[in-house]
N, C-alpha and C positions, 0 to 999 in steps of 0.2 A: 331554540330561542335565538331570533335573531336582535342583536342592538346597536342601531345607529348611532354614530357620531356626530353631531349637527354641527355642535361650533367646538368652541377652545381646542384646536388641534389642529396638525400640521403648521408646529410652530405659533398658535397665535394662545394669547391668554385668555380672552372675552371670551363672552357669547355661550357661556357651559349649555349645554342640551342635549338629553338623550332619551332615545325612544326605544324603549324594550316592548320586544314583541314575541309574545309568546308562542303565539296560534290561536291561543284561548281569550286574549284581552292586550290590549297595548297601556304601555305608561310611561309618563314623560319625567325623566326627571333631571328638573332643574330648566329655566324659559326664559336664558338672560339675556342682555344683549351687549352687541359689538359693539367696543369704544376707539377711538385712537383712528385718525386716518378718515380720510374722504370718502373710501368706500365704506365704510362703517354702515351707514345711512338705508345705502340701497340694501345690503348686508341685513340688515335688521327689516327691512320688507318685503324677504322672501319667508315665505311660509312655513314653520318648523314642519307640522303636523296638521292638516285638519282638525278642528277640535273635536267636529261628530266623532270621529274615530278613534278615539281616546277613551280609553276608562278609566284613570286616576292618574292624577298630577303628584309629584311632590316635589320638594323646596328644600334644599340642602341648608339655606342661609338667605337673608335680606338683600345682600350686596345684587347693585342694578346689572353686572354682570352674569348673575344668575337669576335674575327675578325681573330684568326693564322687558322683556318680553311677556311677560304671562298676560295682559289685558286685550291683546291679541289675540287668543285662545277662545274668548266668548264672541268675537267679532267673526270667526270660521266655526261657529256652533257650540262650544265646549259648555257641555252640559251638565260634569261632575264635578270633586271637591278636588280642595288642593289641601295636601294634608301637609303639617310641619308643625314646629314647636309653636308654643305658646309665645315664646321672646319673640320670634321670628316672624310669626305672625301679625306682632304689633308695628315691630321697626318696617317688614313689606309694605304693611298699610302706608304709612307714613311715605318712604321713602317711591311709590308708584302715584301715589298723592301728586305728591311733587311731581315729580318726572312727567307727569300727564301737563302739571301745571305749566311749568318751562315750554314743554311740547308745543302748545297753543299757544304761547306767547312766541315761539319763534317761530313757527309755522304764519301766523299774522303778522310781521314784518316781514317774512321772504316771502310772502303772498301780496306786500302793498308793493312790493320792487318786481316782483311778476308782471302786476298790473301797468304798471308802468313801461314796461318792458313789450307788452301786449302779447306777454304769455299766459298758459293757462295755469289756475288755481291748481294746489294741493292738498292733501289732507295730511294732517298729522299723523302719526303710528297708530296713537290711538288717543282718546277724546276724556275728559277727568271723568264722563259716566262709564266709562269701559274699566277704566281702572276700579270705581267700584264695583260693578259687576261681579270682575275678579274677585274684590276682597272678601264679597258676601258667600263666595263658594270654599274661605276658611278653615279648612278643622283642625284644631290643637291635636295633637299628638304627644305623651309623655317621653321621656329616655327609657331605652332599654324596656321595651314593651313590643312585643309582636300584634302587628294590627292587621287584619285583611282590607288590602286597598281595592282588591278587583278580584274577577272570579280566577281562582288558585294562582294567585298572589297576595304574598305576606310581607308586610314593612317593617324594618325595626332602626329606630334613630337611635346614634350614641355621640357625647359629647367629641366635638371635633375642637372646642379650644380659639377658633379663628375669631369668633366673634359671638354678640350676645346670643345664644338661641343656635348656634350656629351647629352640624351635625355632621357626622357620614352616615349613610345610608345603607343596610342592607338587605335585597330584596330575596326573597324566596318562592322558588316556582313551582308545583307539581307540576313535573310533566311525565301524563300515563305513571301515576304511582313511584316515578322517580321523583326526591326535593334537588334540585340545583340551588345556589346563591351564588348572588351575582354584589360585591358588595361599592358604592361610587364614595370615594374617601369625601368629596368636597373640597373644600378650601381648609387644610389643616393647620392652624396655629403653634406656635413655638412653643414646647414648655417652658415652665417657670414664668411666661409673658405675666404680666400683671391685670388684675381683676379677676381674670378666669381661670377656670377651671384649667386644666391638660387635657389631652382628647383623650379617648378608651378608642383603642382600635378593637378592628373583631378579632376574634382567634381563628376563624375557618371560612373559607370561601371556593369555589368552583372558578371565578373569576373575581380578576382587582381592577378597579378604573382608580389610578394615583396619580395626583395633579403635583405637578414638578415644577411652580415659579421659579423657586429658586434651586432647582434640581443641581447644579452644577455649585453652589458655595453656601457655607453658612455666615451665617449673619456675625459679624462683632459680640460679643458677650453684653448680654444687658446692659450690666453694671459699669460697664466701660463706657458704654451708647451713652447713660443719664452722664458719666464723669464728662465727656466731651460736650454733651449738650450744655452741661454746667458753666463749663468752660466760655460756649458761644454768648450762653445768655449773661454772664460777668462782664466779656466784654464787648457784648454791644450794651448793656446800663451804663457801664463807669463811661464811654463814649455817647452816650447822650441817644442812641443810636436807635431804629425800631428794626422787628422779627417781624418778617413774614412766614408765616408757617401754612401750608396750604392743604388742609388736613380733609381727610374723609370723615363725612356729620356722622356716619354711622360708626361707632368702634372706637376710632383714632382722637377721636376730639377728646371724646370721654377721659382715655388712656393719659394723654396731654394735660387736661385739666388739674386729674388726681397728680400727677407729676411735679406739675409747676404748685401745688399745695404743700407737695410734699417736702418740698425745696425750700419756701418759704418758712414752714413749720421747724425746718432745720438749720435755719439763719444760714442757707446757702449763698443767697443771694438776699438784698433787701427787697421786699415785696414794690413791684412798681406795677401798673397799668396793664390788663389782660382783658381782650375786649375777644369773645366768642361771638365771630359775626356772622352768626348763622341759623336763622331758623330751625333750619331739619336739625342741626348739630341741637339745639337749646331742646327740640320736642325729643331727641332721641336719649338723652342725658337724663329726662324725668322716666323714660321709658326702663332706662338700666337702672333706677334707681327703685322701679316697681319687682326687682326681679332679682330679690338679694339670692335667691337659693343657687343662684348658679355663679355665686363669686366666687373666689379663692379663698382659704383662709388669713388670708395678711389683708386681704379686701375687708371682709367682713369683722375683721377687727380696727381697720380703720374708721371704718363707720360707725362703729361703736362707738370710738371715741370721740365721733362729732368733731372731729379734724379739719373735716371740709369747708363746714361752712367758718370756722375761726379763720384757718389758712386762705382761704380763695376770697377775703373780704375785696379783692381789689379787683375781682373779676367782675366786668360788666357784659351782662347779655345782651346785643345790637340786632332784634327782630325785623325792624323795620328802615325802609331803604335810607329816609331822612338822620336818623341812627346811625348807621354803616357811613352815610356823606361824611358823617359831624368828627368821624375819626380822623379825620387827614389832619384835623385841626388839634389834637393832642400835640403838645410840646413834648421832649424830653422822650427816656425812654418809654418803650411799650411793646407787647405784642399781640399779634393779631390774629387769630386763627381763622380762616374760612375754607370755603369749597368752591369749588370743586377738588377733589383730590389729588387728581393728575390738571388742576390749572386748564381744563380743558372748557370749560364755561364758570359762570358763577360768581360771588362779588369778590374772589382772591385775585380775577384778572384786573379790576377796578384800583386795588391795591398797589397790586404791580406794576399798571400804569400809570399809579403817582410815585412811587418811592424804586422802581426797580433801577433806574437813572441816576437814583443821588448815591454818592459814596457814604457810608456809614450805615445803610442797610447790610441787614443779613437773611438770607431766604434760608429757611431749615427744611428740606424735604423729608418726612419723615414714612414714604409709603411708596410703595411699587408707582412707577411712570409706564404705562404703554407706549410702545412705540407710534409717531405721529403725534404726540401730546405735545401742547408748551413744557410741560413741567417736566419730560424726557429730554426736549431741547436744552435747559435748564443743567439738570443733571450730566448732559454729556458736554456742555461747557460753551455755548453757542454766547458769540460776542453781542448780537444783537438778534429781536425775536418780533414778531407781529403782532401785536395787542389790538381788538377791535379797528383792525385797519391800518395802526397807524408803528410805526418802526420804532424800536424803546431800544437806547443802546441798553447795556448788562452792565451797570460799574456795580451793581451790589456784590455781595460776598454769597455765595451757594453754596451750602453744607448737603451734604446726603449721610444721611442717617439710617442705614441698613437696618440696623440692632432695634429699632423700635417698629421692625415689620411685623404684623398679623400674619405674617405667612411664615411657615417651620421653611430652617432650612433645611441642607441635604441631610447634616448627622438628625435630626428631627424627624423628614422624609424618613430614613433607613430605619430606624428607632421603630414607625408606625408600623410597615410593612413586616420588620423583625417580628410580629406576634402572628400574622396570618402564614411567613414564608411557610411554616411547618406544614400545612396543608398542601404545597404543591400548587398553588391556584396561577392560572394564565394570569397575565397580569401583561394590559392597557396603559400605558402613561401616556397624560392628555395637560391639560389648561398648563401650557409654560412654554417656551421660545425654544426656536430646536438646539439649541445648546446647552440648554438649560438640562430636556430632555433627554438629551442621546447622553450626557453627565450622569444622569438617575441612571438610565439605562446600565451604562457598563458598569457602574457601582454594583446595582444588585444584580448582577450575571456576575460578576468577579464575587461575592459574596455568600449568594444564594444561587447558584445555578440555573437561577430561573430567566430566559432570553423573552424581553417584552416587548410587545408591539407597539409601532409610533404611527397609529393612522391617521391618514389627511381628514379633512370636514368632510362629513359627506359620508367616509368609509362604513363600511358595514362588517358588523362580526359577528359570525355566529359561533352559538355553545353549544 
């Protein structure tokens, strides 16, 4: 069995993709794409895999780091299904929708500046009938169910915790009457996180691919994250002041929303002004709301209680772009949530080009930044930043909010691996920055005797 490494490795976090390859059948899993950075672009239009050559896709989770590529796949032939959860299924649709949509919208202006230019046309990655293509090759998949995805190959999804629908995967090979598994963690979530579930890791594997964001620290303690958040949001109200929060639609909105409810509900603050300026955020929020079976139980007793909709009276949903204009004009306090997540397109840049300048702002980053992002510039404390061209000094105030990451930290990390160490399995660490990684690394060699591989993009491994 050989299994390439495409993207998220050697250091970088995007782009997860990996093609197993049996002798008997190939399978891709995970089709995301590269963020962060100029080379991103060209990055994302080189070719994971032929698709003719593929016999079964799968999809660890939604997020476009693991999914902005899959429409791709029908454009190089891809003729089978792409298997993944039910939740997952929906928020991809959604969120490749989009991505297709933005795509053509800015492929048609750097095509009228081409013109001009008297260079030649481009095409975009891919085109909104591509990304349906993709979606119509769908199949729901349950947890903790062995399914055959291709001839002697077997799949089994179990809750990963990171987000709605969200999995690690483990595959199962015959090869000549021997089973190997090869198991790909995904994007792992922090216990205790709110809404969901904890992840189930497996208990035995041949091989581990374990993704190390945050391999090198763990995050602040929840409960201390909402105390400090609490904090920002007191006092930017009693200063009259507005929150930019520059949130991912998929996960983090949601997460954010139930929060500032919850706060509310608790006379932490007095309820002011919360404007979700985000389509995908608004479509992906009815989406987690069709899908109570996979809450927590502190989730699904808040809903019970019908908390939400009492608490969040003051949240307004901003769909449309004349909507999103009309917020600059709010007095007083407020906050604002949009996307893009790392700041890197989206109506949050629109925001920060009106209020990132004035003093009595405050920017709450509450999610991983890639490197080459605004919202990374931001976080590492840059005095002044480039907004659609034009030069924004920074007097606002910049919180980073570690504790309210979808991503496990390292004690999290060790936690998950702790249930397969006992099997002896080779063990891959990929999707995290090399110091992130080479962190996991001596961890679990100083703990588990097990010494793991850090392969560049590209690398290949065989079992």
């Amino acid at each position: 069995m050989k299994i390439s490494v495409v993207g998220a490795a050697g250091g970088e976090v995007t782009g997860s993709a990996y093609v197993v390859d049996t002798g008997n059948a190939r399978v891709l899993v995970d089709c995301g794409s590269f963020q962060g950075g100029r080379a991103a672009e060209a990055r994302n239009r080189a070719t994971i895999a032929p698709g003719q050559h593929l016999d079964a896709v799968l999809v660890t989770h939604a997020h476009l780091d693991h999914t902005g590529r899959l429409p791709m796949l029908v454009k190089s032939g891809y003729k089978g299904a792409v298997y993944t959860t039910p939740a997952t299924m929906e928020l991809t649709a959604l969120i490749l929708r989009d991505s297709a949509k933005i795509q053509a919208q800015d492929m048609e202006r750097q095509n009228r500046k081409r013109q001009r230019a008297g260079m030649k046309w481009e095409e975009a990655l891919y085109r909104p009938d591509d990304a349906e293509a993709i979606i119509k090759k769908f199949v729901a998949v349950p947890y903790q169910k062995e399914i055959t995805v291709a001839p002697g190959v077997e799949a089994c999804f179990a809750e990963a915790g990171h987000l709605l629908g969200s999995a690690s995967i483990q595959l199962t090979v015959n090869e000549n009457g021997k089973r190997r598994s090869v198991v790909f963690s995904g994007d792992l979530g922090p216990k205790g996180a709110p809404i969901l579930r904890d992840y189930e890791p497996f208990h035995s594997a041949d091989m581990v691919f374990e993704e190390s964001t945050y391999g090198d620290r763990d995050h602040k303690p929840f409960k201390e994250t909402v105390q400090e958040f609490e904090g920002i949001v007191v006092d930017a109200v009693r200063q009259g002041g507005r929150i930019l929060m520059p949130t991912f639609a998929v996960g983090r909105a949601q997460v954010m929303t139930m929060l500032l409810g919850w706060m509310f509900r608790n006379k932490r603050v007095k309820p002011f002004p919360i404007f979700l300026d985000s389509p995908m955020a608004i479509e992906a929020g009815k989406i987690t709301m069709r899908h109570p079976e996979l809450f927590d139980d502190e989730m699904k007793e808040y809903m019970r209680d019908g908390a939400d909709k009492v608490n969040l009276r003051t949240l307004k949903t901003t769909a449309t772009v004349d909507e999103s204009k009309a917020i600059n004009n709010c007095e007083g306090p407020c906050l604002i949530m949009a996307g893009a997540g790392m700041c890197n397109a989206g109506r949050i840049l629109h925001h920060l080009k009106h209020s990132l300048w004035r003093g009595g702002t405050h920017v709450v980053i509450v999610g991983y930044q890639a490197g080459g992002t605004l919202g990374r510039q931001l976080v590492d404390g840059a005095k002044q930043v480039s907004i659609h061209g034009e030069r924004i000094m920074v007097n606002a105030q910049v919180h980073t909010l570690g504790g309210f990451s979808a991503h496990a930290g390292q004690k999290d990390l060790l936690a998950w691996f702790d249930v397969v160490a006992p099997s002896k399995p080779r063990l891959v660490i990929t999707h995290g920055e090399t110091s992130a990684r080479e962190a996991l690394a001596a961890k679990i060699l100083e703990q588990y005797g097990v010494r793991a591989e850090l392969p560049d993009a590209g690398g290949e491994i065989v079992l």
